[in-house]
C-alpha positions as CSV (number, residue, x, y, z in Angstrom):
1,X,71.6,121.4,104.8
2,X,74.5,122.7,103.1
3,X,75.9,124.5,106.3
4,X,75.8,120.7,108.0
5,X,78.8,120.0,105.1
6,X,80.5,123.1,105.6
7,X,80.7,122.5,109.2
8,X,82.3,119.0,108.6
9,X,84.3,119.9,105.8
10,X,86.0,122.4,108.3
11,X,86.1,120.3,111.2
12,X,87.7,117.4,109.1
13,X,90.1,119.9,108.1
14,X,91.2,121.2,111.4
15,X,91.7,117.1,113.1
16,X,93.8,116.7,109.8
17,X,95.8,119.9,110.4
18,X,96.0,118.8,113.8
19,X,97.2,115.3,113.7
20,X,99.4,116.7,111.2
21,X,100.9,118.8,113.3
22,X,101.3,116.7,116.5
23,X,102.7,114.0,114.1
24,X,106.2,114.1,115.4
25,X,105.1,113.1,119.2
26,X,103.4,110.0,117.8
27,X,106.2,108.8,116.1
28,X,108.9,109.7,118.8
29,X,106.6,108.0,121.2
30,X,106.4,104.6,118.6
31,X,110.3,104.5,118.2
32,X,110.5,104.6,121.4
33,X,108.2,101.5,122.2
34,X,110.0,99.9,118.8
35,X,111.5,97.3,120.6
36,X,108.4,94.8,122.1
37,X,105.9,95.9,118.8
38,X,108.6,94.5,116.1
39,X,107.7,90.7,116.0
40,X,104.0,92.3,115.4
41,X,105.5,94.1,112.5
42,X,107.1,91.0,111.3
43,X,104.2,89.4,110.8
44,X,102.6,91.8,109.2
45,X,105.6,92.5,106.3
46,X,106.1,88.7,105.6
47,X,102.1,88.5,105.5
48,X,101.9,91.7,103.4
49,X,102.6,89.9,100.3
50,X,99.1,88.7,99.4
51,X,96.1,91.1,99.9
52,X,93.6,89.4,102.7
53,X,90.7,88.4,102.6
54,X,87.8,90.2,103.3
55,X,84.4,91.1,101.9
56,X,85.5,95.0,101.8
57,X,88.6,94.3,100.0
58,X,87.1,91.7,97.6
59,X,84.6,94.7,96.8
60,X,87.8,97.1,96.2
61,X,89.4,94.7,94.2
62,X,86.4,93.8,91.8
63,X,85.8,97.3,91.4
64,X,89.5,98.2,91.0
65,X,89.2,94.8,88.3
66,X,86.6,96.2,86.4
67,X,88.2,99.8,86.5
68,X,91.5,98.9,84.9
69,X,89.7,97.1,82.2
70,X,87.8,100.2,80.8
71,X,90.8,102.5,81.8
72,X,94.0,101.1,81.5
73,X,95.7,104.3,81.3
74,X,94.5,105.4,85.0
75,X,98.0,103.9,86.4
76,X,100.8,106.3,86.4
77,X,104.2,105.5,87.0
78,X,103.9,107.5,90.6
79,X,101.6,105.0,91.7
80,X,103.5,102.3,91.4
81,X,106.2,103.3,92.4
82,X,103.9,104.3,95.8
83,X,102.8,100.2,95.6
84,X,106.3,98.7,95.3
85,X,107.9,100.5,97.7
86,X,105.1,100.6,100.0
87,X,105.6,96.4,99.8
88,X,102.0,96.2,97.9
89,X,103.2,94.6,94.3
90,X,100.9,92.3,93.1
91,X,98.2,92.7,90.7
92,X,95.9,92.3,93.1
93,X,97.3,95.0,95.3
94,X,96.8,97.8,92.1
95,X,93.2,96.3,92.2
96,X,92.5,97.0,95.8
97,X,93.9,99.9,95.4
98,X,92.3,101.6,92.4
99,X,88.8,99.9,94.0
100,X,89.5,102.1,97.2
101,X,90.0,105.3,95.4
102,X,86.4,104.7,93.3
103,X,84.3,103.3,95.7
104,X,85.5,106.6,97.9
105,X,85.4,109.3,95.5
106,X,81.5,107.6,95.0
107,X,80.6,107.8,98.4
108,X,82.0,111.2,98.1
109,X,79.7,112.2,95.6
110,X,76.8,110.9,96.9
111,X,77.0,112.4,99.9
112,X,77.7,115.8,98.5
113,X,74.6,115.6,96.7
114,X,72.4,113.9,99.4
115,X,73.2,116.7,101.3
116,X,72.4,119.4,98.8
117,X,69.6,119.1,97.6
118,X,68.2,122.0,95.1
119,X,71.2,124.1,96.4
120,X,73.2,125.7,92.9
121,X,76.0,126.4,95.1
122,X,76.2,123.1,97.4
123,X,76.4,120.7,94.3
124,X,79.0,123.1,92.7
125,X,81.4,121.9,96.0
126,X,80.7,118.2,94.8
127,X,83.4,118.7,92.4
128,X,86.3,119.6,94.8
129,X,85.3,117.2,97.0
130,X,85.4,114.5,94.6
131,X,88.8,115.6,93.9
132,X,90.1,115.6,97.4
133,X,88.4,112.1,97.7
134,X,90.5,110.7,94.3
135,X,93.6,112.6,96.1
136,X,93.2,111.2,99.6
137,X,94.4,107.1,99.4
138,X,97.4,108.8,97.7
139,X,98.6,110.8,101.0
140,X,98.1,107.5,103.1
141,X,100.2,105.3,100.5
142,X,102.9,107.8,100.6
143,X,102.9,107.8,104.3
144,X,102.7,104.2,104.1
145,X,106.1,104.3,101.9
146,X,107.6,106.6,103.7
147,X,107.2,105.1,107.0
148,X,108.2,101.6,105.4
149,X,111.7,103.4,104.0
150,X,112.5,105.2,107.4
151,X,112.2,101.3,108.9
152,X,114.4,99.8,106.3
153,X,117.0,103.3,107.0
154,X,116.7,102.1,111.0
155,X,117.4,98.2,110.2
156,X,120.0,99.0,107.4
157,X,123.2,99.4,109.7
158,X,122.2,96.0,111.7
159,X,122.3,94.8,108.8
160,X,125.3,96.1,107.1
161,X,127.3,95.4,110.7
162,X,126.1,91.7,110.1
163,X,127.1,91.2,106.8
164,X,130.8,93.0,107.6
165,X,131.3,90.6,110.4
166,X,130.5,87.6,107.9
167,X,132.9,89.4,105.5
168,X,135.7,89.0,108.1
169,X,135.4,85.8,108.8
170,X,135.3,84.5,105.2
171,X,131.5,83.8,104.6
172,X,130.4,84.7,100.5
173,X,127.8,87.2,100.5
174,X,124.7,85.4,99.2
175,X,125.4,82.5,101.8
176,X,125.8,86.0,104.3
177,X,122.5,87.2,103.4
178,X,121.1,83.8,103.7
179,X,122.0,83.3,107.1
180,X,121.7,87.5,108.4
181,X,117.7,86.7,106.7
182,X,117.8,83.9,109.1
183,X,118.7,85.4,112.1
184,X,117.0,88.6,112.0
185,X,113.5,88.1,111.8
186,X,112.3,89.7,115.1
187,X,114.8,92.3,115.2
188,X,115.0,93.4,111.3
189,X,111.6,92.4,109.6
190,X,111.4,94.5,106.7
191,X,114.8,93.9,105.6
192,X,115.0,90.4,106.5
193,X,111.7,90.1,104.5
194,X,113.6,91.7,101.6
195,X,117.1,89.5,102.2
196,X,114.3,86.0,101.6
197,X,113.0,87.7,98.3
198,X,116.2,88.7,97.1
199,X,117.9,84.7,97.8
200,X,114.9,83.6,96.2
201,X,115.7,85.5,92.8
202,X,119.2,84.6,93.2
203,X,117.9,80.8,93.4
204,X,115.4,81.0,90.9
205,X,116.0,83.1,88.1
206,X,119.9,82.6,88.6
207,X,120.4,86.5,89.1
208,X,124.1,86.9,90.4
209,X,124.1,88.4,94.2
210,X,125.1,91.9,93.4
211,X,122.4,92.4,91.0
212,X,119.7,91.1,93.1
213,X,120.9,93.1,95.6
214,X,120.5,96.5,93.4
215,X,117.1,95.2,92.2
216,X,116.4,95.1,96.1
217,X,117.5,98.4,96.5
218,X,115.1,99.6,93.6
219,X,111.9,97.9,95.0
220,X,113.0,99.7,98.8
221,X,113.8,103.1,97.0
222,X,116.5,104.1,99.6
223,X,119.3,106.2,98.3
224,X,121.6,105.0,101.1
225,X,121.1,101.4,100.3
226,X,121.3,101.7,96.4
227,X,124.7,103.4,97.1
228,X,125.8,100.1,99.6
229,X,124.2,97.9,96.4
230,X,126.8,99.8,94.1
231,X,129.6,99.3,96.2
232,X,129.3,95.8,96.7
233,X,128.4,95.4,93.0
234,X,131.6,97.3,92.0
235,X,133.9,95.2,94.9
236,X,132.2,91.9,93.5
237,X,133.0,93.0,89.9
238,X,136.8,93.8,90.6
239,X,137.3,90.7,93.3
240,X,138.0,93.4,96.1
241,X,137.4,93.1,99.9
242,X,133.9,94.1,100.5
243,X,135.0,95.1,104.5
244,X,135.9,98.7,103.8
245,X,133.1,99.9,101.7
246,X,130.6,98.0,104.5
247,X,132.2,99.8,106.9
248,X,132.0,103.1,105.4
249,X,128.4,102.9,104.0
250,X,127.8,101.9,108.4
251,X,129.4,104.9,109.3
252,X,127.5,107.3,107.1
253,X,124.3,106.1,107.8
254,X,124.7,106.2,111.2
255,X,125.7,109.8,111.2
256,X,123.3,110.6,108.5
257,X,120.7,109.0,111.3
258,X,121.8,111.0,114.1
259,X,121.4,114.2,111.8
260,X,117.9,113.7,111.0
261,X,116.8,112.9,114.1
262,X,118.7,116.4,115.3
263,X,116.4,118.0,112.9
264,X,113.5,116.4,113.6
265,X,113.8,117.4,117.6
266,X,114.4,120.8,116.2
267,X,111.3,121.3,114.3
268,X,108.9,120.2,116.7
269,X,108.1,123.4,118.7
270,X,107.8,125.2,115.5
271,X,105.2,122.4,114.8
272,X,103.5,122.6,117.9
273,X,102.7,126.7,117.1
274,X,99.4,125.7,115.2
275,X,97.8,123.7,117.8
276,X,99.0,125.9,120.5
277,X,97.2,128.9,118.8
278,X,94.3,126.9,118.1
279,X,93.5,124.7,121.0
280,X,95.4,126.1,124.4
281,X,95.2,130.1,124.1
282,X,91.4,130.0,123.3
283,X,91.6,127.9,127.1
284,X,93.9,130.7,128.6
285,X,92.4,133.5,126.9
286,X,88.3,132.6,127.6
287,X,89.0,133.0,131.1
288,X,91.0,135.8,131.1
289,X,89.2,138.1,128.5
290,X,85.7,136.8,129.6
291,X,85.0,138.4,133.0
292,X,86.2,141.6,131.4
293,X,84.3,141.8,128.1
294,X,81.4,140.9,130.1
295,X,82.0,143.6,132.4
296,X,82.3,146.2,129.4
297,X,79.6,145.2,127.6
298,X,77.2,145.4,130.5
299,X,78.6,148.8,131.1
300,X,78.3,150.2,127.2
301,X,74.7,148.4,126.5
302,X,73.2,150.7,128.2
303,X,74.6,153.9,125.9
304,X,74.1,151.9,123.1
305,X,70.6,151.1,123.9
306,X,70.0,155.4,124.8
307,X,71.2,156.2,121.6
């Protein structure tokens, strides 16, 4: 039974390296198509502040509950920093969360050792497996973050070209950012979602626009806009223009966007090596060795069988 496990262990692991690996096309292919899926995404960033509800995830989030309670000291600071910048910041969300990574690492276990029975050697691999399984929701809330940040990198000049045209013709910045949140729901989601969140601090805990704005930028955990949050902070402070430093922080994003793209079409035959190797040459080469080890074989079997 235990070579059933081993076989799916190492199929599992060969998908993962491929999808890894053809990674690139799938996202090329979903920037490309950004345009007439963004109102989708909308409503899934400005609904993203509550968990929903479901019987699964009520069963995560008890667990998760229940979990936290007997050990508190399971959250590292990693993790949430995963949850706030992946837009999941409630207490609920850590629930959910933690409640994922049990009930998985159980089902783990139990299936490592349904599948092994008596076998010294197959319930020794119940361990690393268990491991991987704790490790795994990690990889997709990092991907999760990650995608959310390269989103909120896309939007950010939109947004920055907004705000400097509002700038020039007199509007304050928090009545800006009031109207840009406004007016770019459909074509800005995450950061408009951010923009309402931030005006809402501003209104209700009386936080002054330039610091809202930097505790934005902490929550999104973009370098490029914590720098534009220091820049208006600092023009706010001395009672400068805030044009020129808009314009600049514009410029370099936009070239630090065209750079990473440049990269990114760079690297993508080197990615494609692994799933060339291991699913088009064994379709060249079967056809082409075949005939001919066939051939051979029939001709030496008959030696070997003398001998």
């Amino acid at each position: 039974m235990w070579y059933f496990s081993l076989s799916f262990l190492l199929f599992a692991v060969v998908l993962a390296a491929a999808l890894l690996a053809a990674q690139p096309l799938f996202v090329q292919y979903v920037e490309t198509y950004a345009v007439r899926v963004r109102p989708r995404k909308a409503e899934l960033e400005l609904a993203g502040i509550q968990p929903s509800a479901s019987t699964i995830l009520t069963l995560c989030r008890l667990t998760g509950d229940s979990t936290l309670r007997v050990w508190p000291g399971i959250v590292d600071a990693r993790t949430q920093s995963l949850l706030v910048t992946a837009n999941y910041r409630s207490q609920a969300h850590l629930a959910t969360y933690f409640g994922i990574r049990v009930l998985v690492t159980g089902a783990c276990l139990l299936f490592c050792l349904a599948c092994s029975p008596g076998n010294a050697a197959a319930c020794l691999m119940a361990a690393p497996a268990c491991v991987m399984a704790w490790l795994l929701p990690n990889f997709f809330l990092a991907s999760r973050s990650k995608n959310r940040q390269s989103g909120i990198l896309r939007e950010l000049p939109v947004i920055i070209d907004l705000l400097l045209v509002c700038a020039q013709a007199g509007v304050g910045l928090l009545n800006a950012m009031e109207k840009i949140s406004k007016e770019t729901e459909d074509t800005c989601p995450i950061l408009c979602s951010e923009l309402q969140q931030l005006i809402q601090e501003v209104k209700v805990f009386a936080k002054t626009a330039g610091g809202a704005f930097r505790d934005m930028a902490d929550r999104c955990g973009v370098d490029e806009l914590t720098s534009l949050a220091s820049a208006l902070v600092a023009a706010e402070q001395k009672g400068a223009d805030i044009s020129f430093p808009l314009r600049q922080q514009a410029s370099a994003i936009r070239e630090r966007l065209k750079r990473k793209k440049e990269e990114e079409a760079a690297k993508v035959p080197v990615k494609m090596v692994p799933v060339i190797m291991l699913f088009v040459m064994p379709l060249i080469l079967v056809p082409m060795l075949g005939p001919a080890i066939y051939t051979i074989w029939t001709q030496i079997s008959p030696i070997i069988g003398a001998k």
